[in-house]
BANU-618939 format. One line per field, with one value per residue (C-alpha): x, y, z. Coordinates in steps of 0.5 Angstrom, whole numbers, plus 500, padded with zeros to 3 digits. Example, Ala and Ser with C-alpha at 12.3 -4.5 7.8 and 13.67 -1.06 7.14 Angstrom:
REM BANU-618939
c1 (525  527)
c2 (491  498)
c3 (516  514)
REM end
This chain:
REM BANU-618939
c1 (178  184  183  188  193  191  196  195  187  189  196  201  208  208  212  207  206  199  199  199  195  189  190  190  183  179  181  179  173  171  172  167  163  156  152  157  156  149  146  154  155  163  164  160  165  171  168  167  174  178  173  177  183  183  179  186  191  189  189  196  194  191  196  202  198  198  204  206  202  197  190  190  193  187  181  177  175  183  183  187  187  189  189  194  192  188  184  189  184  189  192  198  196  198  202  202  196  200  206  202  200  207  211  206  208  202  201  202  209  209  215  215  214  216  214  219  222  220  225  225  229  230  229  231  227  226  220  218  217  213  210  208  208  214  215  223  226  231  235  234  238  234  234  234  235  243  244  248  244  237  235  237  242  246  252  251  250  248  241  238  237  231  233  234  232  225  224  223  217  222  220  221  215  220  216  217  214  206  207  208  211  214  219  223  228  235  239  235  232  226  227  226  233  240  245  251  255  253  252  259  256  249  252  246  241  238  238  244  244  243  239  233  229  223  219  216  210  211  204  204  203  207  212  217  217  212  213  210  208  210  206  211  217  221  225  222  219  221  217  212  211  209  215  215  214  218  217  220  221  221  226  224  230  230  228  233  227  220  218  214  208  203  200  202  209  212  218  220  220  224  222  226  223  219  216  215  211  208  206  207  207  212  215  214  217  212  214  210  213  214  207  205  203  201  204  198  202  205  206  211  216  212  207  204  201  198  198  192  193  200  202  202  196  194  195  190  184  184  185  191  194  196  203  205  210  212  215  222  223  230  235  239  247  253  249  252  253  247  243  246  244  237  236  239  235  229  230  231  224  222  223  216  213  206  206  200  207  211  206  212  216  210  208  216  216  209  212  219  214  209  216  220  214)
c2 (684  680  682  687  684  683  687  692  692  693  698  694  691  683  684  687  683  681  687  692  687  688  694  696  692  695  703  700  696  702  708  703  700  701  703  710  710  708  707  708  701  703  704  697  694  696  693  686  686  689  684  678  680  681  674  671  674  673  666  663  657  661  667  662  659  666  669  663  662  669  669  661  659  661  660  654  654  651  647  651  654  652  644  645  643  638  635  634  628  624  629  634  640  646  651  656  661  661  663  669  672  671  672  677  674  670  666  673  673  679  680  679  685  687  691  695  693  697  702  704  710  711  718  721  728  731  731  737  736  729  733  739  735  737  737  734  734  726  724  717  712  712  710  715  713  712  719  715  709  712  707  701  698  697  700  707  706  698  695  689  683  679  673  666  662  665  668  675  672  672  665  659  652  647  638  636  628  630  637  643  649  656  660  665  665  664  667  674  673  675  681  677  681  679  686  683  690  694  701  702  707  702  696  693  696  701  705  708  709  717  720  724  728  726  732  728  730  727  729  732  726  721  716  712  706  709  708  713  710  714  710  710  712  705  702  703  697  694  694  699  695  700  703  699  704  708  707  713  709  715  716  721  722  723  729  732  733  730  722  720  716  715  722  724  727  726  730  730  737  739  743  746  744  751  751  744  745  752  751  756  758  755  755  748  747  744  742  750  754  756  755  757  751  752  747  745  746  740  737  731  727  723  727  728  734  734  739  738  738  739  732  731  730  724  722  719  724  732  728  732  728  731  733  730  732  728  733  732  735  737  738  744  744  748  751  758  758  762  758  752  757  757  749  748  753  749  743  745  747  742  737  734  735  732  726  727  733  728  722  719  718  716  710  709  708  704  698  698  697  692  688  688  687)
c3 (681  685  692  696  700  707  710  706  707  715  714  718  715  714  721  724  732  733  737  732  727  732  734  726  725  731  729  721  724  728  722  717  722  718  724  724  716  714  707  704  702  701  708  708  703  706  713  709  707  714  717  713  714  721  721  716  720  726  726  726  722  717  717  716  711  708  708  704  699  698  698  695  701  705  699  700  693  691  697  702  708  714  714  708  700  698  692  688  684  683  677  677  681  678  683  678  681  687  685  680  687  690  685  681  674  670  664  661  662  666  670  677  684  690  695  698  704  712  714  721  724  732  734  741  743  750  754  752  746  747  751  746  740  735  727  726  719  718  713  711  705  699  691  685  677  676  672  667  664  667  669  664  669  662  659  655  648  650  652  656  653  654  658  655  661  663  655  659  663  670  672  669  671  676  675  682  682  681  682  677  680  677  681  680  674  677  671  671  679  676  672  665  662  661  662  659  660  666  667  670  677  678  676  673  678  675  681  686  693  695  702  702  707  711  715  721  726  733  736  743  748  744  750  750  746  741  732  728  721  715  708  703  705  705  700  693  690  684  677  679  685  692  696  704  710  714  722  725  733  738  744  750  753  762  765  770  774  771  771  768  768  763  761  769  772  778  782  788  791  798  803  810  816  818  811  814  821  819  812  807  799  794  787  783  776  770  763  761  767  775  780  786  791  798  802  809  816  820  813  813  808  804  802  795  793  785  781  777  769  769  766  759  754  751  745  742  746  749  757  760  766  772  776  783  788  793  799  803  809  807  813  813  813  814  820  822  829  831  826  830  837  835  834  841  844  840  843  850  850  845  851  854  848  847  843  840  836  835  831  827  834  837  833  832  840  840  836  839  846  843  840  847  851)
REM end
């Protein structure tokens, strides 16, 4: 039995960061791990084979030497790996093996497939439903049988022909020096036919161009920046070859009153001076409506007061961060003139206050000493 493909052993595109390769392994080693899965030698198996990908992709000499040539890149019985190939024992070394993995066509003839390309899409959503989770429908480019030929790429009332160059096997042997490789044929790029008159709305290819529909899940707790995977959803491949994948790139849009930080939020909340001084009860906002905070007497500018679950949950468990509101001590304007009274009549009696009232004015007043001095 011929060994998957790594990064399809793993769930990551052949683009994927050594980040998400990692990630990817860890979350895979720790669903299969036989400590979490004893006396079930599938899960052991899977275990062995998310192992060894990670092992290959995880080393860039060996994941370079992978991405070129498959799995007889990284084979020690074919002489690979990633000191490069050796033992050739004096003979022609045959590259064809390689280029069957590549390529997938064999000594059979079988006509060479490729797996879809990746699609990404990017996704703007308010913190709310970040915050919430929310399910959301998008339209992406897609590929359907041309309803003219369906499927053929070739004329009505014509057919394809076997191609003459690679005789309908998609790739033709090329003898460079002491070396025998096979590639893809240039005349039929790898299909193994010759369509001499194409459908005229596909133009040969079988397929046209079209858009469908996608239903995605954003979960609750999801930031900004993050990818969400949709296996399958990509580009179709070709000759029965697997379809790419879909990475839906989320975009949360800026609060007009929140920011956030992780699963915590943070807004600034003003306060007039006597609410200040006195202390009292105010309304804050949150992402699931108004609460009530009580705000301790001689509070000053600065000051944060949590709201204790009032951030945004984690995506990956039930933990739910916190909401922080950071006082302002708000001067009032446009005073009425007896509002204006008021004040003067406060300051006048203000005057010879204690400093242990005025603590800000006090340390102020210290360090412009302790400077002259």
């Amino acid at each position: 039995m011929s060994e998957r493909d790594f990064y399809e052993v793993l769930g990551v595109s052949r683009s994927a960061s050594d980040d998400e390769i990692k990630k990817a392994y860890r979350k895979l080693a720790m669903k299969y791990h036989p400590d979490r899965n004893p006396d079930n030698p599938e899960a052991e198996a899977k275990f062995k084979e998310v192992q060894k990908a990670y092992d290959i992709l995880s080393d860039a000499q060996k994941k370079a030497a992978y991405d070129q040539y498959g799995h007889a890149g990284v084979d020690p019985n074919m002489g690979g790996g990633a000191g490069g190939f050796g033992g050739f024992g004096g003979g022609a070394f045959d590259f064809g093996d390689i280029f069957s993995q590549m390529f997938g066509a064999g000594a059979g003839g079988r006509q060479p497939n490729f797996q879809g390309a990746d699609l990404q899409y990017s996704m703007e959503i308010s913190l709310e439903e970040a915050a919430r989770g929310v399910k959301k429908t998008i339209t992406i480019p897609a590929h359907e049988e041309c309803d003219i030929c369906h499927g053929s790429g070739a004329k009505p009332g014509t057919s394809a022909s076997v191609c003459g160059t690679c005789g309908g096997s998609g790739t033709v042997h090329v003898r460079q020096a002491i070396f025998h490789m096979q590639q893809t044929c240039p005349t039929c790029h790898g299909s193994g036919k010759q369509i001499k008159d194409p459908c005229v709305k596909c133009h040969g290819a079988g397929q046209v161009k079209t858009r469908k529909t996608v239903d995605v899940s954003i979960p609750a707790g999801i930031d900004d920046g993050q990818r969400i995977r949709l296996s399958g959803e990509g580009e179709p491949g070709s000759n029965g070859a697997p379809a790419g994948d879909l990475y839906v790139l989320v975009r949360v849009r800026p609060h007009g009153v929140f920011e956030r930080d992780g699963m915590d939020l943070h807004c600034e909340l003003p306060i007039s001076f006597t609410v200040a001084a006195l202390g009292g009860e105010v309304e804050v906002p949150t992402l699931e409506g108004r609460v009530k905070l009580n705000i301790p007497k001689e509070t000053q500018t600065g000051r944060r007061m949590r709201v204790r679950g009032k951030g945004v949950k984690s995506v990956r468990s039930a933990a739910v961060g916190d909401l922080y509101c950071h006082v302002v001590v708000e001067t009032p304007v446009n005073l009425t003139e007896r509002q204006k009274e008021l004040l003067e009549e406060f300051e006048k009696i203000s005057t010879g206050l204690d400093r242990a009232q005025t603590p800000r004015q006090k340390s102020f007043m210290d360090k412009l000493r302790d400077l002259f001095e």
